[in-house]
C-alpha angles and dihedrals in degrees: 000000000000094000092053084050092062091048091061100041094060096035087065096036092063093045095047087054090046101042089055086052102036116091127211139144124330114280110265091241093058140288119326113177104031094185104058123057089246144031113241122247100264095077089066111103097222095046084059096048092052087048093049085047091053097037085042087056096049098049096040081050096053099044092059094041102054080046099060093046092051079058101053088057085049092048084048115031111016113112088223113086093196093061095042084057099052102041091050073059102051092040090055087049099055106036095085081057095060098044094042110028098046091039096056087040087050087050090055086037093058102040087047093050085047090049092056093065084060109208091354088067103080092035100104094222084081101050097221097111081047093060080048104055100034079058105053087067087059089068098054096036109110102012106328118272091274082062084051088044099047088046090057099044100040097020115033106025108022088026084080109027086264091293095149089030082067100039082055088044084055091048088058090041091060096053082041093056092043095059108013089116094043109113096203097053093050098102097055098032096045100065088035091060088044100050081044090059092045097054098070097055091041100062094034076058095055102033089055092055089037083059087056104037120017089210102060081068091052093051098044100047099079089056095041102052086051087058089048091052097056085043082059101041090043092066099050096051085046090061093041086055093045089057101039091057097043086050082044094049086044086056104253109165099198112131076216097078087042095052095050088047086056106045078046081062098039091047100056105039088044118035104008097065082071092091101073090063086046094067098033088061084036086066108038086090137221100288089091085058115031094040093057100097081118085054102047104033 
């Protein structure tokens, strides 16, 4: 996961840096830049949208993964066993996550910053094809990320009736509650509750016709850990976004607190909506896999 992380990071880092230099056509709303013969790339809507989803990615990453490792001192270190219980819990939740979920994320953040070089791209002098393909390992090291997936789904969430999957649910309801009538965290608290809300019914869904039928487990983790991972990462952003605009209202001037607000934006009218496709595909079962020998003969 982390090294999927760092992928990301430089990736974007690279195409950021190039989409601000390289030149090409006038943006569609009217000249940019009047005193070169072309506007550069960034003006472009859907190069935007390819350096946010990236940028999105990074910070989501990092943000989990500074928590977990947060949790692992607590698992290990903390006086309270308690806590040392349930943070070893979390921690096991939310480590398929890690490996799968940043690593497939690392995997659309690469290829978009590559795209944005255009043809170059794929040229190895720049080194972005090189960011792709030292990434897509990353999504086969340790099982796969169906193993991961399958961990999450039979192992980590229905091995024990959902019982983390709720400790973490009570993590987001406290941040929901906090902020649930402020008007300016609406957009970012509002899908998350939903999603939140969702998330209970959901698994109960899949657990009871995984109780009938193993496979429909195994056609439905892949999707669900997706959908877990943007419950994660929502609340994260959700949080970044919490403490940006209370540094903002306090008058702090930092382009810092504006940018995370609007990657926040950016994050949940753009990538976050995935999820609804996620579950609808989740729960359309394992007959469209498993009764295809005609299919695959």
């Amino acid at each position: 996961g982390n090294q999927s992380l760092g992928l990301t990071e430089v990736a974007y880092q690279n195409a950021l840096a190039y989409a601000k230099d390289r030149i090409q056509m006038r943006s569609l709303s009217g000249v940019k830049a009047k005193d070169k013969p072309a506007d550069p790339i960034i003006v472009h809507p859907d190069v935007r949208k390819m350096l946010l989803t990236a940028k999105a990615y990074a910070e989501g990453g990092r943000a989990l993964a500074i928590y977990c490792t947060m949790l692992l001192d607590k698992e290990l270190h903390h006086p309270d066993e308690k806590v040392r219980k349930d943070s070893g819990e979390i921690v096991a939740l939310l480590t398929p996550i890690v490996k799968a979920f940043l690593t497939d994320n690392g995997h659309i953040a690469t290829n978009a910053c590559m795209q944005v070089f255009g043809g170059h791209g794929f040229i190895k002098e720049w080194g972005m094809e090189q960011f792709v393909r030292d990434n897509r390992i990353n999504m086969i090291y340790e099982g796969t990320n169906t193993i991961q997936s399958l961990d999450l789904l039979g192992r980590k969430v229905l091995g024990n009736n959902g019982a983390t999957l709720k400790k973490f649910g009570k993590i987001i309801g406290a941040l929901i509650a906090e902020e649930g009538v402020n008007e300016k965290m609406a957009e970012f608290i509002n899908p998350l509750a939903y999603l939140a809300d969702q998330m209970t019914k959901f698994t109960t869904e899949l657990g009871f016709k995984g109780f009938q039928n193993p496979d429909e487990v195994g056609a439905a983790a892949v999707d669900y850990l997706r959908v877990a991972g943007h419950l994660v990462f929502g609340y994260f952003w959700a949080r970044m976004a919490q403490t940006a605009l209370r540094e903002i209202a306090a008058g702090n001037a930092d382009p810092f607190y504006l940018a995370k607000v609007q990657t926040a934006r950016f994050y949940f009218a753009k990538l976050f909506p995935e999820t609804a496709t996620l579950m609808r595909t989740a729960r359309s079962g394992s007959k469209a896999l498993m009764d295809t020998d005609a299919a695959l003969a």
